[in-house]
C-alpha positions as CSV (number, residue, x, y, z in Angstrom):
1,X,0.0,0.0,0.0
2,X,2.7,2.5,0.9
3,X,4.4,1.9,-2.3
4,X,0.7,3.0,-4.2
5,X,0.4,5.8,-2.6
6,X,3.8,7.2,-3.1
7,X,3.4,6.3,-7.2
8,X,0.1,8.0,-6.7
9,X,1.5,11.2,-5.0
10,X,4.3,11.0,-7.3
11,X,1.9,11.2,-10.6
12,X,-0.2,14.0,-8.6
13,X,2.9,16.3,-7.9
14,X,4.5,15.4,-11.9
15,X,0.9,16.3,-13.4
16,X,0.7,19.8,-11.0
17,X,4.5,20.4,-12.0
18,X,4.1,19.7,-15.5
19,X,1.1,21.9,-15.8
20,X,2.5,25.1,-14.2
21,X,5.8,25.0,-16.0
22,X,7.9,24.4,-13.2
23,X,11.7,24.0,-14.4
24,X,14.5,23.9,-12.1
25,X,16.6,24.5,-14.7
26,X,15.0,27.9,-15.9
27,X,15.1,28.9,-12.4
28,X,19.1,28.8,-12.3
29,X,19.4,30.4,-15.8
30,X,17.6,32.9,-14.4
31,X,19.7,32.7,-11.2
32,X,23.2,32.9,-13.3
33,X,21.5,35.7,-15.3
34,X,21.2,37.8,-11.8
35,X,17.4,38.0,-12.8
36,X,15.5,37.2,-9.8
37,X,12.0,36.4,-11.3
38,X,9.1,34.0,-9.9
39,X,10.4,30.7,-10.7
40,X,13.8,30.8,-8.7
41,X,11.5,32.4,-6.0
42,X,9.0,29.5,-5.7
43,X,11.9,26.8,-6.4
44,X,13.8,28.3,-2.9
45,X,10.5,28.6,-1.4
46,X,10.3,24.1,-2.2
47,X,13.3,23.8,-1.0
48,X,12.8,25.9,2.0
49,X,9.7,23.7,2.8
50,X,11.3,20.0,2.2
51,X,14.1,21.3,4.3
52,X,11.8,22.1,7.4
53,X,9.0,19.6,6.5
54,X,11.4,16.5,5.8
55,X,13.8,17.3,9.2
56,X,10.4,18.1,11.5
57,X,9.6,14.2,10.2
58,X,12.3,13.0,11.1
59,X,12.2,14.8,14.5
60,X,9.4,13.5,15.3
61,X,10.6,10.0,15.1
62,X,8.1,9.1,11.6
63,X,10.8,9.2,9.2
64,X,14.2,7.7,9.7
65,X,17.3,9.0,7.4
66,X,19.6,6.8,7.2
67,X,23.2,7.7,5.2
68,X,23.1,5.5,2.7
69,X,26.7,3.8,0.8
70,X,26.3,5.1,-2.5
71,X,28.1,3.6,-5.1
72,X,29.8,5.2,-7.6
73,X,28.5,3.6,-10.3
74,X,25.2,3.9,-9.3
75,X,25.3,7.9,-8.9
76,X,26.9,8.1,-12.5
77,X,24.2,6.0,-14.0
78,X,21.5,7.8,-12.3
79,X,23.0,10.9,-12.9
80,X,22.8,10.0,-16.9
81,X,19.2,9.1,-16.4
82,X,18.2,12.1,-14.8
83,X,20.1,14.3,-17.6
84,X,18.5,12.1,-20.5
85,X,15.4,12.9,-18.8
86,X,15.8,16.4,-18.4
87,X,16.9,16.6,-22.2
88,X,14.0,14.6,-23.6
89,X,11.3,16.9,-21.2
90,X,13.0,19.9,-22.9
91,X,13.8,21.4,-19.5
């Protein structure tokens, strides 16, 4: 069941993002381009919120984080995922 609901919150928050043109990329071009406009605003506002939200969690004793051994391998493969992603979504 938990594994649902996270593929269904998942789908919710990827339909909302897609839909509102949400781009962390265009939020740092617009960061390197010292323009400060609405969608480097809301992306540090996200952030801001995880940050608190996530370590409140985790506080609380709901949530544990453990440090994970990451290995190498598996970060450059995911990191070439993520970047094929990001070029076939055009962001």
């Amino acid at each position: 069941m938990r594994g649902f609901s996270a593929f269904a919150l998942g789908m919710t928050l990827g339909f909302v993002l897609t839909r509102t043109d949400f781009c962390m990329h265009s939020a740092f071009r617009d960061a390197v381009a010292r323009r400060a406009g609405p969608s480097l605003r809301i992306w540090l506002v996200a952030l801001t919120v995880q940050l608190v939200v996530v370590n409140a969690i985790a506080a609380f004793g709901v949530i544990s984080i453990p440090l994970p051994i990451t290995a190498p391998a598996a970060a450059l493969v995911g990191g070439v995922a993520f970047g094929i992603g990001m070029v076939l979504a055009k962001g």
